[in-house]
TILO-81086 format. One record per residue (C-alpha): x, y, z; residue in one letter; residue number from 1. Coordinates in nm, 4 decimals, padded with zeros to 6 digits. Example, Ala and Ser with C-alpha at 12.3 -4.5 7.8 and 13.67 -1.06 7.14 Angstrom:
<atom px="01.2300" py="-00.4500" pz="00.7800" aa="A" i="1"/>
<atom px="01.3670" py="-00.1060" pz="00.7140" aa="S" i="2"/>
This chain:
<atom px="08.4644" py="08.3294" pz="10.3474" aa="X" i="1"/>
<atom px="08.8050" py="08.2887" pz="10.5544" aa="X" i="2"/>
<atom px="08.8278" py="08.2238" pz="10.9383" aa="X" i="3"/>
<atom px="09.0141" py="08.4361" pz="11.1384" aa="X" i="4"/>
<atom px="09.3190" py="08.4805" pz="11.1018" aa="X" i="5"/>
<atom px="09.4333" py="08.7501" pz="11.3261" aa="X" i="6"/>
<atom px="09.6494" py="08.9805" pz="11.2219" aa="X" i="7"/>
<atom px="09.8027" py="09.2284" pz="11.4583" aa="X" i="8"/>
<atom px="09.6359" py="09.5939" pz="11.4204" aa="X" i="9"/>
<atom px="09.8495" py="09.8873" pz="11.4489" aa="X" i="10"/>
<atom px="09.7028" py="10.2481" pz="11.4122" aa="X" i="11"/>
<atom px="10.0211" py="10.3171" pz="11.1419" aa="X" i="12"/>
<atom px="09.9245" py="10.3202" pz="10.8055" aa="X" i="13"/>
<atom px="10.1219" py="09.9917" pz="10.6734" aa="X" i="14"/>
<atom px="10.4356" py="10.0307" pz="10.4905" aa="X" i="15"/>
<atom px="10.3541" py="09.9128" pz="10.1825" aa="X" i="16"/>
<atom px="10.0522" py="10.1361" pz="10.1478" aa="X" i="17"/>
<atom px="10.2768" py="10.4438" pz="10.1997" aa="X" i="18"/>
<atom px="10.5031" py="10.3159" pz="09.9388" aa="X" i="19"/>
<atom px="10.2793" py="10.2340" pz="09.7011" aa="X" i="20"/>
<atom px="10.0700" py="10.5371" pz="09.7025" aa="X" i="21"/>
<atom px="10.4164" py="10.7625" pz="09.5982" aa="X" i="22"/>
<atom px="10.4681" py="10.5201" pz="09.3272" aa="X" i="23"/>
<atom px="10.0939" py="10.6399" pz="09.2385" aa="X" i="24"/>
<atom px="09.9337" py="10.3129" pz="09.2005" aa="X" i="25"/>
<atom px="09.5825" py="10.3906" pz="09.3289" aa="X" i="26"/>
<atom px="09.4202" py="10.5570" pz="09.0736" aa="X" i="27"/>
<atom px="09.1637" py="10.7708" pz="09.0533" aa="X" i="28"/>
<atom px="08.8149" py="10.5930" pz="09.0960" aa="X" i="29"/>
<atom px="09.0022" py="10.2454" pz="09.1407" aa="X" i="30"/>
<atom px="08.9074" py="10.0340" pz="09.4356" aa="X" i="31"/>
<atom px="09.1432" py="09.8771" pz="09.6502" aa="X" i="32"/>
<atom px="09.0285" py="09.5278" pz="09.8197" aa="X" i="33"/>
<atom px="09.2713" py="09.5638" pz="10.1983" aa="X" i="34"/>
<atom px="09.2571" py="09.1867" pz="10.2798" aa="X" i="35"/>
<atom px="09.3236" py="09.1764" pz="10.6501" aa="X" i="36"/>
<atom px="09.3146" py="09.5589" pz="10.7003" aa="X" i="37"/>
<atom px="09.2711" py="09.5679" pz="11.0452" aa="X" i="38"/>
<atom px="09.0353" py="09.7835" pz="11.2508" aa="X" i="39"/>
<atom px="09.2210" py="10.1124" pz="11.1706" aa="X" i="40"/>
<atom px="09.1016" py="10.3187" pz="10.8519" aa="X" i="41"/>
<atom px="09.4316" py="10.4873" pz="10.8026" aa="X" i="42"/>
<atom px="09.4520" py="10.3140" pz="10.3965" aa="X" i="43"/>
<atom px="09.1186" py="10.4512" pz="10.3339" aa="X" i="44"/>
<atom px="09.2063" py="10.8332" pz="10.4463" aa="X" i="45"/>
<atom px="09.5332" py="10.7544" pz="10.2387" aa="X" i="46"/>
<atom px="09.3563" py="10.6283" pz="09.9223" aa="X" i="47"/>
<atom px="09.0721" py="10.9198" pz="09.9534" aa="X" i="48"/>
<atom px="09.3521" py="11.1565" pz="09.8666" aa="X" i="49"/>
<atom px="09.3709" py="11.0019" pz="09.5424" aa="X" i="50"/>
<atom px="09.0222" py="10.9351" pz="09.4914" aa="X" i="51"/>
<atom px="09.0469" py="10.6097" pz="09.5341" aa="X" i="52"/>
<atom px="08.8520" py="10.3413" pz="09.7497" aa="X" i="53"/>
<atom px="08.9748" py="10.1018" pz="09.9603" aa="X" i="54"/>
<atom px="08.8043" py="09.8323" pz="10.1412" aa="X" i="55"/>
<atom px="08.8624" py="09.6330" pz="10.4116" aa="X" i="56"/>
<atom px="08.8129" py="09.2804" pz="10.4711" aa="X" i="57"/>
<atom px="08.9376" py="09.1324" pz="10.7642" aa="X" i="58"/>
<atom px="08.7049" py="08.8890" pz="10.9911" aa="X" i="59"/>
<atom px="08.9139" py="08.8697" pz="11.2533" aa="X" i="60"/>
<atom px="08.8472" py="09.2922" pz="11.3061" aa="X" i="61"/>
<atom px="08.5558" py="09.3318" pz="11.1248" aa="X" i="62"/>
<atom px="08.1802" py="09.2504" pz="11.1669" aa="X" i="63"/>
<atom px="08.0554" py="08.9821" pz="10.9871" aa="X" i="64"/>
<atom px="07.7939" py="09.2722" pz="10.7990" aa="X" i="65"/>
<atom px="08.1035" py="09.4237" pz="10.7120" aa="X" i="66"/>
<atom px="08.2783" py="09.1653" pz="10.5734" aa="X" i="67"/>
<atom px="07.9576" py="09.0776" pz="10.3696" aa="X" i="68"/>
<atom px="07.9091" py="09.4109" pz="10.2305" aa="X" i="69"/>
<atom px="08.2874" py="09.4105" pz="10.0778" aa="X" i="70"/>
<atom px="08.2645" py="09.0576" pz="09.9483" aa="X" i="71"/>
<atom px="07.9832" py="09.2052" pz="09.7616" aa="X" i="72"/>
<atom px="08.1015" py="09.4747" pz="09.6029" aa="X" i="73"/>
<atom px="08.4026" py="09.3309" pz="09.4905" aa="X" i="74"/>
<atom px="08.2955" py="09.0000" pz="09.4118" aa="X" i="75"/>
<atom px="08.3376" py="08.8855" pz="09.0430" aa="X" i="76"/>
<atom px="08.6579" py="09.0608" pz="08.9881" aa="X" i="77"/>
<atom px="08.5733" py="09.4210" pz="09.0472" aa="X" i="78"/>
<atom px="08.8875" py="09.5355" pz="09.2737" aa="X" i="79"/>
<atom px="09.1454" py="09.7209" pz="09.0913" aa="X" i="80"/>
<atom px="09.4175" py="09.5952" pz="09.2710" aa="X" i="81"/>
<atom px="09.4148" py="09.3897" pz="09.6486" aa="X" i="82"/>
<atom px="09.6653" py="09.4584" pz="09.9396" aa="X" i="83"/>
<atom px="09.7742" py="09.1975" pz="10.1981" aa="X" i="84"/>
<atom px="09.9859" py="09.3464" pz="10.4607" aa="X" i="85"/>
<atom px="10.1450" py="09.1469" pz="10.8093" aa="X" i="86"/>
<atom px="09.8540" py="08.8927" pz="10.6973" aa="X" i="87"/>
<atom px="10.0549" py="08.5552" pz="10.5739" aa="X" i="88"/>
<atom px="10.2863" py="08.6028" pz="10.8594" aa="X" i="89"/>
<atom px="10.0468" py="08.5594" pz="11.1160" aa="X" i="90"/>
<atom px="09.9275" py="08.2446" pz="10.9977" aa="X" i="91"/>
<atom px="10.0260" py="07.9194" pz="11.0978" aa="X" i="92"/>
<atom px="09.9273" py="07.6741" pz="10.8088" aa="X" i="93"/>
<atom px="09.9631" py="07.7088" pz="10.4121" aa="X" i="94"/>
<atom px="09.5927" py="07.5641" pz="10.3458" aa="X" i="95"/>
<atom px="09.4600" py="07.9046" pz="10.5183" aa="X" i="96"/>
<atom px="09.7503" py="08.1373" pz="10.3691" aa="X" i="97"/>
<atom px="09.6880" py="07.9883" pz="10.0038" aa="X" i="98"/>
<atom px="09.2819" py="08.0796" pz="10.0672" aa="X" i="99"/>
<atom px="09.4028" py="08.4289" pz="10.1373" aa="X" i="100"/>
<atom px="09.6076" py="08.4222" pz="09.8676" aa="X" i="101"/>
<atom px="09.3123" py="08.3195" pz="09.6630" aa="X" i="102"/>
<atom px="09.0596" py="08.5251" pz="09.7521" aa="X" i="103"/>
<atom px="09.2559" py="08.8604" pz="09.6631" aa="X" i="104"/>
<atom px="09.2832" py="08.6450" pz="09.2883" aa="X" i="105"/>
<atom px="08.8922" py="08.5575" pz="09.2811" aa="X" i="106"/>
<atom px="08.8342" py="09.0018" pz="09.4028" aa="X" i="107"/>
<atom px="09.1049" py="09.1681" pz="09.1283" aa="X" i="108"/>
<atom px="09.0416" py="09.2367" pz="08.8013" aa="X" i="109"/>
<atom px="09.2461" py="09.0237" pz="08.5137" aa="X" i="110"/>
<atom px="09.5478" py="09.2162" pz="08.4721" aa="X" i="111"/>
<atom px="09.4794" py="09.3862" pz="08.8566" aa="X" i="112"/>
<atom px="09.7635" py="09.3978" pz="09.0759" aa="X" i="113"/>
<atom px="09.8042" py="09.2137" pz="09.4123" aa="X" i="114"/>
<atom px="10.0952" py="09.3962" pz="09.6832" aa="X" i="115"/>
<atom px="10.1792" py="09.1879" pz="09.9756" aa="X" i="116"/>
<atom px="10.4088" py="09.2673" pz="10.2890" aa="X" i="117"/>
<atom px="10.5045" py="09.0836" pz="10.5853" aa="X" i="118"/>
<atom px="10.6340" py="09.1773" pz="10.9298" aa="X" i="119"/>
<atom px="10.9520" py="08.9826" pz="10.9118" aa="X" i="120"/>
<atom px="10.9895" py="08.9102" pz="11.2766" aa="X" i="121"/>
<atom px="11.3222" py="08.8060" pz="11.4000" aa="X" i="122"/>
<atom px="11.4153" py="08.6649" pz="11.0590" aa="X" i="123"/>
<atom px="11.5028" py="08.3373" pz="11.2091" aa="X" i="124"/>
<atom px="11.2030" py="08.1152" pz="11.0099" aa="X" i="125"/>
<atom px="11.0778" py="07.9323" pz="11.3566" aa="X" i="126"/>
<atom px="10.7361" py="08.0023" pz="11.3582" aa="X" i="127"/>
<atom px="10.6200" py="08.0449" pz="11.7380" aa="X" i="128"/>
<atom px="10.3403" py="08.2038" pz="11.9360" aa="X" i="129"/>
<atom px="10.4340" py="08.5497" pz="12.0617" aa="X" i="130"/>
<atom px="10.2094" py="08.7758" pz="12.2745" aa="X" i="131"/>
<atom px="10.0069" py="08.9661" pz="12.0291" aa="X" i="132"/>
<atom px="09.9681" py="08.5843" pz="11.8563" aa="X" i="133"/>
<atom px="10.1308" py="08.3629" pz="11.5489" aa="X" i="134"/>
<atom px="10.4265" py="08.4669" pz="11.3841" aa="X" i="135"/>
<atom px="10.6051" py="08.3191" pz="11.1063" aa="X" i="136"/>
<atom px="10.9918" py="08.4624" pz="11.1248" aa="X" i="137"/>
<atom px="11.0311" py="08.4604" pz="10.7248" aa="X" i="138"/>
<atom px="11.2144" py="08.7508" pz="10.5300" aa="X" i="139"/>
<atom px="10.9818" py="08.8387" pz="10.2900" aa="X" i="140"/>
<atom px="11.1699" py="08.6265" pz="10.0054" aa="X" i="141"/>
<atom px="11.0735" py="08.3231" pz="10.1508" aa="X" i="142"/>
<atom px="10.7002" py="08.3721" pz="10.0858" aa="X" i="143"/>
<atom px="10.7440" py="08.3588" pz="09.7233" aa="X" i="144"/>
<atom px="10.7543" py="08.0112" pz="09.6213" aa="X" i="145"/>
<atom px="10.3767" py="07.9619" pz="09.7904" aa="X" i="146"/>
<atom px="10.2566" py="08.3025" pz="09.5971" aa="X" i="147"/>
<atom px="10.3377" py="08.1893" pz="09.2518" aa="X" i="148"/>
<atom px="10.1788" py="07.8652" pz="09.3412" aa="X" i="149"/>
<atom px="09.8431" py="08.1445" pz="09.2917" aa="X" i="150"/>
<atom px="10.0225" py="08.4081" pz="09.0867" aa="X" i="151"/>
<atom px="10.3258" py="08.2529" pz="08.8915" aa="X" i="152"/>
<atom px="10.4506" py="08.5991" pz="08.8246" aa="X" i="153"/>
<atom px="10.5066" py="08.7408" pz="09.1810" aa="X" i="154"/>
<atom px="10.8484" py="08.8900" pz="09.2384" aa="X" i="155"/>
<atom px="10.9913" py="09.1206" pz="09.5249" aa="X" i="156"/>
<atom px="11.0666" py="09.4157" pz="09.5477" aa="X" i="157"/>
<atom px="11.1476" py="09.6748" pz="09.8382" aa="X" i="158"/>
<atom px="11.0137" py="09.4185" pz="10.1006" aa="X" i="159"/>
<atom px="10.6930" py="09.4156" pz="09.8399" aa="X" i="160"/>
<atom px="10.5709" py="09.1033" pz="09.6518" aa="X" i="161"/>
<atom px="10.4242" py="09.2354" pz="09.3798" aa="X" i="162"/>
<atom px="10.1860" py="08.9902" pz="09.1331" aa="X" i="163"/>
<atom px="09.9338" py="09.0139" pz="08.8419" aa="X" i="164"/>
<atom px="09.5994" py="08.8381" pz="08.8566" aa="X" i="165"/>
<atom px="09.6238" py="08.6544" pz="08.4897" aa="X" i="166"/>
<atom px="09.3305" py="08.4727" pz="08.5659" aa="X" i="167"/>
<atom px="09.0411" py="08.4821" pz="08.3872" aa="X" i="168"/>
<atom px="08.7637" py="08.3035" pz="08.6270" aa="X" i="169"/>
C-alpha cells in the first residue's frame, strides 16, 4: 500500500476525466481504478452515466477500509483502465511517484490504459511547499521520461499522458 501522498481535493470533476469520457473511453461495465481520487465522487457520477465503475483509491482521503476494499477488487489486474490526476505533482520524491506509477500497472489489465494529468503550477520546475501542500511546477511534458521508466509507451497528449500496461505480471 502507498503512504500519503496528499493530493489537493477539489469538488470539480478533474479535467482529464471530462475529456476522456467525450472521447468515450469508459466503457460499458469497465472499471476504472481513480488513484488519488480525492474525497469527492464527482468521476463516479461521471462514469455511472456510461455504466461504468470507478474506484477510488487515495489514502491520504480515504479510510483505510476503503482503500482495502478497492485494492481488492482490482487486485490481479482487473481495472480496465487507471486514472492519476494532480497526484505526481504533489509529490516530492521519485521513489513514492514511481510506486504510484506502479501500482496503477500491478491494478490494469494487459493492454488497459493508464491517463495521467498534472496541475502544472507556475510552470517554473522549483518544487516548493505552497499552502494547500507540495507542488512540483512541471508542464506536463516533463513527467514523461519517469513514466516510461513503468510504461515505455507513454506519450502526451492534450495535457494527458496517455500509456498501455504491456505487462504481463
Amino acid at each position: 500500500m502507498l503512504k500519503d501522498y496528499g493530493a489537493t481535493n477539489s469538488y470539480k470533476l478533474p479535467f482529464a476525466f471530462r475529456h476522456l469520457d467525450k472521447e468515450g473511453v469508459f466503457k460499458k461495465g469497465s472499471v476504472n481504478i481513480d488513484i488519488g481520487g480525492g474525497i469527492y465522487n464527482e468521476a463516479e457520477k461521471l462514469l455511472k452515466k456510461s455504466n461504468a465503475i470507478n474506484l477510488v483509491y487515495d489514502p491520504h482521503n480515504r479510510t483505510k477500509e476503503h482503500n482495502d476494499k478497492v485494492l481488492n477488487i482490482v487486485s490481479n489486474k482487473k481495472a480496465d483502465t487507471a486514472t492519476i490526476n494532480s497526484v505526481l505533482n504533489v509529490i516530492d520524491n521519485e521513489v513514492t511517484q514511481l510506486k504510484v506509477l506502479n501500482q496503477a500497472k500491478n491494478t490494469v489489465k494487459q493492454n488497459g490504459k493508464i491517463f495521467i494529468s498534472v496541475y502544472q503550477g507556475n510552470k517554473d520546475g522549483i518544487g516548493k511547499d505552497t499552502i494547500e501542500g507540495f507542488q512540483q511546477n512541471k508542464k506536463t511534458s516533463e513527467y514523461l521520461d519517469l513514466i516510461r521508466r513503468v510504461f515505455p509507451d507513454a506519450t502526451s497528449n492534450k495535457e494527458i499522458i496517455r500509456a498501455t500496461n504491456k505487462s504481463e505480471t
